[in-house]
C-alpha positions, -999 to +999 in steps of 0.1 A: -420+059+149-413+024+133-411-007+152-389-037+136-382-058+164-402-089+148-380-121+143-384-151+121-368-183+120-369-220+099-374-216+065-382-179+063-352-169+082-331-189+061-350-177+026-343-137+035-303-146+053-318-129+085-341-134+114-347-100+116-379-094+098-378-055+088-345-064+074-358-086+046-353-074+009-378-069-019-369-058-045-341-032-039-345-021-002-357-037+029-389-035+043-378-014+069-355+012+043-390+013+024-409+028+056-386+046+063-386+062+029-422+066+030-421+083+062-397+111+054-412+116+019-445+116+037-433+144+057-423+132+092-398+154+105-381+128+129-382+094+130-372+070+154-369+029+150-369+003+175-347-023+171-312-043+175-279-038+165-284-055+134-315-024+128-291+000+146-262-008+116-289-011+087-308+026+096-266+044+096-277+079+093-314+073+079-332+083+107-329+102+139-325+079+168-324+039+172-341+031+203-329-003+215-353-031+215-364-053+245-373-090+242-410-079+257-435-068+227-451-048+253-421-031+268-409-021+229-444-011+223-442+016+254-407+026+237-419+030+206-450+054+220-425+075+245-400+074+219-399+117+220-400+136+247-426+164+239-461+157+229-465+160+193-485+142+172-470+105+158-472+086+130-468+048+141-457+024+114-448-013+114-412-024+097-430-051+073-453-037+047-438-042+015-455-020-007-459+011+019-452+046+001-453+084+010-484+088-014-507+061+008-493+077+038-504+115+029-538+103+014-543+085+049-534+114+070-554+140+050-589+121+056-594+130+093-591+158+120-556+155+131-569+158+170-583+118+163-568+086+171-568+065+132-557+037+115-565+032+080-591+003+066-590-008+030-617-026+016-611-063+011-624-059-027-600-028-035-571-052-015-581-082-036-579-066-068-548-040-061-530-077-047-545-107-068-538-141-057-523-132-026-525-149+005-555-144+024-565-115+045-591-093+063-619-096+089-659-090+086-672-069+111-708-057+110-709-072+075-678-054+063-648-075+049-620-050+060-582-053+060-567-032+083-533-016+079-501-010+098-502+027+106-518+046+132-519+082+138-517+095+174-526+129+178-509+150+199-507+147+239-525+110+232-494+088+238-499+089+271-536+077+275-529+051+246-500+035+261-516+019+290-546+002+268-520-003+242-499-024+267-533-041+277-544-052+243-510-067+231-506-083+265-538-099+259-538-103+220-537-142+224-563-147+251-599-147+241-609-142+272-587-117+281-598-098+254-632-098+259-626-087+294-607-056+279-639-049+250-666-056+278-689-083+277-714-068+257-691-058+225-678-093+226-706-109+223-712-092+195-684-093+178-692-131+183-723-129+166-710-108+138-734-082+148-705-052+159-700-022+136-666-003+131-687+026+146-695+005+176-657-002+178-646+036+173-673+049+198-659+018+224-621+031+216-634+067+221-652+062+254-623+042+269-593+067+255-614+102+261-600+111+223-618+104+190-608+073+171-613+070+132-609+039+112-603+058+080-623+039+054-611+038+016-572+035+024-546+030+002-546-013+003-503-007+002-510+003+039-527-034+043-500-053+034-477-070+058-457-098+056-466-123+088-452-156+068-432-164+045-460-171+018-471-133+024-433-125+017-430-149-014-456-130-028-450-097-020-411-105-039-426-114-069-448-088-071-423-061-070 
């Protein structure tokens, strides 16, 4: 499942002749052609985008359904996680990660049990020296300095539970205070003081989800690399 609803405008519209983000080139492909390429080469069997007709026209026959795309994150975001009708396990990507390939992909999937929840973590010196002089990115928790990356796996029969804390957390992505209220007072607090672990974070997602959750340490830092701005896609050109 790839999402590539995500729209731009101002200078970066005009730099990449689109407001469609997944729909920018680097190099010879778009962002969204290159997931999609990782994906099948990665293995998926079916994969579905959300998107407009501008996505609709670009994917032609490249993948197996266009879902169409809502103005609500949140309601694209259910779309995405109901997007087949049986429950088997889904690989989640995000339309703007330049450097994404099937290798990354498959090295990320083989590195847990495929009954957990996971997104991969790279760590911010492996991102630093595969991307030098890029803009800046990554997070410290519990004395970590992770960067996170834009693919989840959800195992099978796990959309369902996901989707409603999934909805939750992107409604309230903005709010500190709502998110606190969704991570519990406690676990705030410490993520306040610096003093939260990943494994605090993976227990919390466990407890709440009733599946296990993984962030899969050591991945590939092409999974970490999205393009928010148009600094992060300036680079990400010239690099390729």
């Amino acid at each position: 499942m790839i999402t590539a609803g995500a729209r731009v405008d101002g200078d970066f519209a005009r730099r990449i002749g689109t407001r469609v983000k997944a729909l920018a080139r680097i190099g010879s492909r778009s962002m969204l052609g290159t997931a999609i390429e990782a994906a099948r080469n990665a293995g998926a069997t079916r994969i579905a985008v959300v998107g407009g007709r501008e996505v609709r026209d670009a994917c032609g026959n490249l993948v197996d359904n266009v879902i169409e795309e809502s103005h609500s994150g949140a309601v694209n975001l259910r779309r995405a996680l109901t997007a087949w009708d049986d429950d088997a396990p889904l690989l989640y990507l995000t339309s703007d990660m330049p450097f994404v390939n099937a290798q990354a992909l498959r090295t990320f999937m083989d590195a847990f049990p495929p009954d957990s929840l996971a997104i991969p973590v790279t760590d911010c010196t492996a991102f630093e020296r595969r991307f030098p002089g890029a803009p800046p990115f990554g997070i410290e928790i519990g004395g970590e300095r992770i960067v996170n990356g834009g693919a989840f796996w959800i195992p099978a029969r796990a959309a369902a539970p996901l989707e409603s804390l999934a909805i939750r957390f992107f409604n309230a992505r903005k709010s500190i205070p709502r998110m606190a209220a969704l991570l519990g007072p406690i676990l705030c607090l410490r993520f306040a003081l610096r003093r939260v672990s990943i494994a605090a974070l993976e227990r919390e997602a466990q407890r709440k989800l009733g599946i296990p959750a993984r962030a899969v340490r050591g991945a590939s830092p092409e999974l970490a690399y999205d393009v928010d701005t148009l600094e992060d896609y300036v680079y990400a050109a010239e690099r390729v």
